[in-house]
C-alpha positions in Angstrom: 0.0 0.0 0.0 1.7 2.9 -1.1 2.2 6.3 1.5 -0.5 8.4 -0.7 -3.1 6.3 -0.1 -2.5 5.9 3.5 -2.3 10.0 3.7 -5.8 9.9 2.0 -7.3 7.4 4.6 -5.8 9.6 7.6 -6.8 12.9 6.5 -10.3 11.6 5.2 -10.7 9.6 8.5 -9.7 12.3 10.5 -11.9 14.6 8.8 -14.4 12.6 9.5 -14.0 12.0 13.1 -13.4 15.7 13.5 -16.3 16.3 11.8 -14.9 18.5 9.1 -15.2 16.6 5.9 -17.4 18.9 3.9 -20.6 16.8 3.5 -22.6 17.7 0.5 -25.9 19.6 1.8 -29.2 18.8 0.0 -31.0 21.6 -2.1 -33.4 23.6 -0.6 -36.1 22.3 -3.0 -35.1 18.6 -2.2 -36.4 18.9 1.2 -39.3 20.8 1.3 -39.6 18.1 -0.9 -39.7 15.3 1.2 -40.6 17.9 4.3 -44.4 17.7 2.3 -44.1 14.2 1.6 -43.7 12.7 4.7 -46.1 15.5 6.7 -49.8 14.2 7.4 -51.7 17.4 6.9 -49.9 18.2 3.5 -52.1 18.0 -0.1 -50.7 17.5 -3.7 -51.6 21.1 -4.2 -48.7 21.9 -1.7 -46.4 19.5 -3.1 -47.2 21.0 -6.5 -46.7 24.6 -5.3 -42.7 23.9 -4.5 -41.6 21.8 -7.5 -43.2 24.2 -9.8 -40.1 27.0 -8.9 -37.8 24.2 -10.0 -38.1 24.1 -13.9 -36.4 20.8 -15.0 -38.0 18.9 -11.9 -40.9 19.8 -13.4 -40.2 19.0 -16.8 -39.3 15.4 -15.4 -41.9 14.5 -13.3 -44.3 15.2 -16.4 -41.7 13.1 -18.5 -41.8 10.4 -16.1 -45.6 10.2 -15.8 -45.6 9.5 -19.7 -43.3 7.2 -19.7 -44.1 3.3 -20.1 -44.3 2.5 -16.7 -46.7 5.1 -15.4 -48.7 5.9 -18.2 -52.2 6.5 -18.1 -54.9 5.9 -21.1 -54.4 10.1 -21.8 -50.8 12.2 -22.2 -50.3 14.6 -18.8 -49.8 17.8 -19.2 -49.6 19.6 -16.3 -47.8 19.2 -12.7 -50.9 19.0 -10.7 -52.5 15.8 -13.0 -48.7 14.4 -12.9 -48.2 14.3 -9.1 -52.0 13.3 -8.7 -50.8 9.9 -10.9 -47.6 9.5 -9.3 -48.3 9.9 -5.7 -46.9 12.3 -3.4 -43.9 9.4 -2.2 -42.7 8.6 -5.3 -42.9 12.1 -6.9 -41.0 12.8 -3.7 -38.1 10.5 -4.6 -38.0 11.5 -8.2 -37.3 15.1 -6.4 -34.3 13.7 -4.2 -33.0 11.8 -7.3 -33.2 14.9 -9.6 -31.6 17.2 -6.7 -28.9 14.5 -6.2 -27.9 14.6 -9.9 -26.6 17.8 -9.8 -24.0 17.1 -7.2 -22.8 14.4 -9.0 -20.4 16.8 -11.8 -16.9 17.5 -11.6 -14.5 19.5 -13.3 -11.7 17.2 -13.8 -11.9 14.5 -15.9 -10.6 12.0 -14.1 -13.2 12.4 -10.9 -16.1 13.3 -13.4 -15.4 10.3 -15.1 -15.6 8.5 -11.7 -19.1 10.8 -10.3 -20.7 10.1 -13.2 -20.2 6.5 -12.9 -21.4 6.1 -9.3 -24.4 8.2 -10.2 -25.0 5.5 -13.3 -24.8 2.7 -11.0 -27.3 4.3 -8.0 -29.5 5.0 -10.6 -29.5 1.3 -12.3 -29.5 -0.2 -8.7 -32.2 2.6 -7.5 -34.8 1.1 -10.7 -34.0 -2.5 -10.0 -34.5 -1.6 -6.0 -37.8 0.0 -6.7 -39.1 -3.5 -8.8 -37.9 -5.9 -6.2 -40.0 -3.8 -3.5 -42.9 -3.8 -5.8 -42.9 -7.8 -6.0 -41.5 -9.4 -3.1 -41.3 -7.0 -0.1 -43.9 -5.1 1.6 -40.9 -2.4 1.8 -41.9 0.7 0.1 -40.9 1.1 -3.1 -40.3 4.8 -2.9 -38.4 4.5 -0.2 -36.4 1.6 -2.0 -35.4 4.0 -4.6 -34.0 6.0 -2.6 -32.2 3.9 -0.7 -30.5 2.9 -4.2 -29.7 6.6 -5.0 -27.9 7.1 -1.5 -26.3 3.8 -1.4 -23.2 5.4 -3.1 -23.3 8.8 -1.5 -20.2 8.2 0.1 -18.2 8.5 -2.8 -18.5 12.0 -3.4 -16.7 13.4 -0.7 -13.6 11.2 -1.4 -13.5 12.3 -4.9 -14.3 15.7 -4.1 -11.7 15.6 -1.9 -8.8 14.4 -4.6 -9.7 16.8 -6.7 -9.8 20.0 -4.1 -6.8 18.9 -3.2 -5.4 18.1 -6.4 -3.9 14.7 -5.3 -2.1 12.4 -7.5 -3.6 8.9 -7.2 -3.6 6.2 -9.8 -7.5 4.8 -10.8 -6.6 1.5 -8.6 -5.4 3.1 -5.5 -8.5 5.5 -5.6 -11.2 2.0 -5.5 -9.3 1.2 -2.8 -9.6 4.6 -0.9 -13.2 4.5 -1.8 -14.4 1.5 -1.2 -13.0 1.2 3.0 -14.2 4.7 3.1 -17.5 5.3 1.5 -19.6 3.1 3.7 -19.0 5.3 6.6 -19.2 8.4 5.0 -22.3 7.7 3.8 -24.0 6.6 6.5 -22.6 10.3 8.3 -24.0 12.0 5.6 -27.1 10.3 5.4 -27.7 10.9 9.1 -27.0 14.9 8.3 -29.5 14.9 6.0 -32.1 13.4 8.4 -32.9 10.3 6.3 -35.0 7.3 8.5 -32.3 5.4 10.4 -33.4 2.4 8.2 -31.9 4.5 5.3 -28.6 5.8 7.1 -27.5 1.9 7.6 -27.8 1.1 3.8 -24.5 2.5 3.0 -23.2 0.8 6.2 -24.7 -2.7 5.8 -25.4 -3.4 1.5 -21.5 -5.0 1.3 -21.9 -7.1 4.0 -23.1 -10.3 2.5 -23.3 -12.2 5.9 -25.7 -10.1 7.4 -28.7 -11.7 9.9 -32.1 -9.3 9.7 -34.9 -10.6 11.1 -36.8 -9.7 7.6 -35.7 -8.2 4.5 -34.7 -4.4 4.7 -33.5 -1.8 2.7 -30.2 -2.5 2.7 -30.6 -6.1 1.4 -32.7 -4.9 -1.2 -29.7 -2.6 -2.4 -27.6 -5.2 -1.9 -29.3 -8.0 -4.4 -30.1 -4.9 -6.8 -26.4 -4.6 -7.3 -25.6 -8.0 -7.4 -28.3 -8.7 -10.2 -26.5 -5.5 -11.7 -22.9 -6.9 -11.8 -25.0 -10.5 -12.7 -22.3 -12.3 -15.8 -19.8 -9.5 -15.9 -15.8 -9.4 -14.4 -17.1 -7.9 -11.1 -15.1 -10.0 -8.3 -18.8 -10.1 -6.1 -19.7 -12.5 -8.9 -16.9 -15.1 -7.8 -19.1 -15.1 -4.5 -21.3 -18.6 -3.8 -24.4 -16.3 -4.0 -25.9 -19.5 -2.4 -24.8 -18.4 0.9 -25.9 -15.1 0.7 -29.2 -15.0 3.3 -30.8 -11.9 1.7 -31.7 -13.8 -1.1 -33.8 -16.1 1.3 -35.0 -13.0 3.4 -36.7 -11.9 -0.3 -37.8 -14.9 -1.5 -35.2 -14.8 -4.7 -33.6 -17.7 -5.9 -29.9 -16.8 -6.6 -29.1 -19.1 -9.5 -32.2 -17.4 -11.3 -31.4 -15.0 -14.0 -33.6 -12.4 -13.4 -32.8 -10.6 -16.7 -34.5 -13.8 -18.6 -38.0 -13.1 -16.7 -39.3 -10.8 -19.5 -41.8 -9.2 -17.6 -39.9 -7.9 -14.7 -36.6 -6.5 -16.9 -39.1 -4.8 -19.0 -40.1 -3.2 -15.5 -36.6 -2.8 -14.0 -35.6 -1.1 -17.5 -38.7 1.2 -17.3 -37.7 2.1 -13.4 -34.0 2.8 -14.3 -34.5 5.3 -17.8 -36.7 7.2 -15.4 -33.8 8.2 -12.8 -31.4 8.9 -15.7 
């Protein structure tokens, strides 16, 4: 292990316990947001109200209500008919996912080249999370979305961190930065951001394939998402006997199955992950 990347861990860890790694802060809009969302008294109307000041998350919540997967027998037009078919919890994840976006861009190619992947992959994971809710949890599938979204989260302060400080760092001493230090990060910045302690553990908790739950959470759903995602391509997690993997039991999914082949629920999973990108 070379002396740069144990500088990185140090000053990232340090940060961290010190509690000055810069943590990326939410947009305003993002949680009024989920502030209506989750409040009893709230109507679409108010809902409505706030994400009509934010042009494009306008533009794609209508997109989103025509698209394969939502839409109706007639085109949507406007934001009020659009949240009215979505539902105030999902057009409320769309929101975070749209708000999240944004963070993910960087000026160097190097780390945009990395954000943009990570944001690829929580929105792939984030579509399949949201189908595998649907069918064999009574999780919500809202709320599974999101989880797929944030599962990642931790990443961006690490590369946001190489690239303020304009470290030099070879691509395969960077994975290796990221992935002992994301989980933790995350789960910090998930916990900043107020997000249901079932949430903050996914970062924590989606990597560990030898976790006992009494019944299938969030973060095994994240965790079989991204497994189905790296499903027959070089990733090591598919040299794994997914056979002794327990989340698969706790949702009912038979690991040797190649979801991809059930036509009906790729066509689905597809659907769920164009709509995030």
């Amino acid at each position: 292990m070379s002396n740069i990347v144990e500088t990185i861990k140090a000053d990232l860890a340090a940060a961290i316990e010190n509690d000055k790694l810069v943590l990326p802060t939410l947009p305003e809009a993002a949680l009024q947001v989920r502030e209506i969302a989750e409040s009893e008294d709230s109507a679409i109307g108010d809902l409505v109200k706030v994400i009509s000041n934010d042009t494009a998350l306008s533009a794609r919540i209508i997109r989103v209500c025509n698209s394969p997967l939502f839409r109706g027998s007639r085109a949507i037009e406007n934001l009020n008919m659009a949240v009215s078919r979505l539902g105030m919890a999902y057009t409320s994840s769309l929101a975070m996912g749209l708000a999240m976006q944004q963070m993910f861009q960087a000026t160097s190619d190097m780390i945009d080249k990395r954000l943009r992947e990570t944001w690829q992959t929580s929105t792939e994971v984030a579509g399949i999370c949201h189908v595998l809710a649907q069918h064999y949890t009574k999780l919500k599938p809202d709320q599974a979305t999101l989880a797929g979204l944030v599962h990642l989260i931790g990443v961006l302060p690490i590369l946001r961190y190489v690239e303020d400080e304009e470290v030099q760092i070879s691509g395969i001493m960077l994975d290796n930065v990221i992935e002992e230090l994301h989980p933790r990060i995350g789960a910090a910045i998930l916990k900043k951001w107020d997000f249901p302690k079932d949430l903050q553990t996914v970062p924590l908790e989606f990597a560990n394939f030898h976790r006992e739950v009494p019944r299938a959470d969030y973060a095994d759903l994240v965790m079989i998402a991204h497994l189905q995602l790296v499903a027959g391509s070089e990733h090591r997690w598919t040299e794994m006997n997914w056979s002794d993997i327990s989340a698969f039991d706790r949702l009912g999914i038979d690991p040797n199955a190649n979801m991809n082949e059930e036509e009906d629920l790729n066509a689905q999973m597809e659907a769920a992950m164009a709509l995030l990108q």
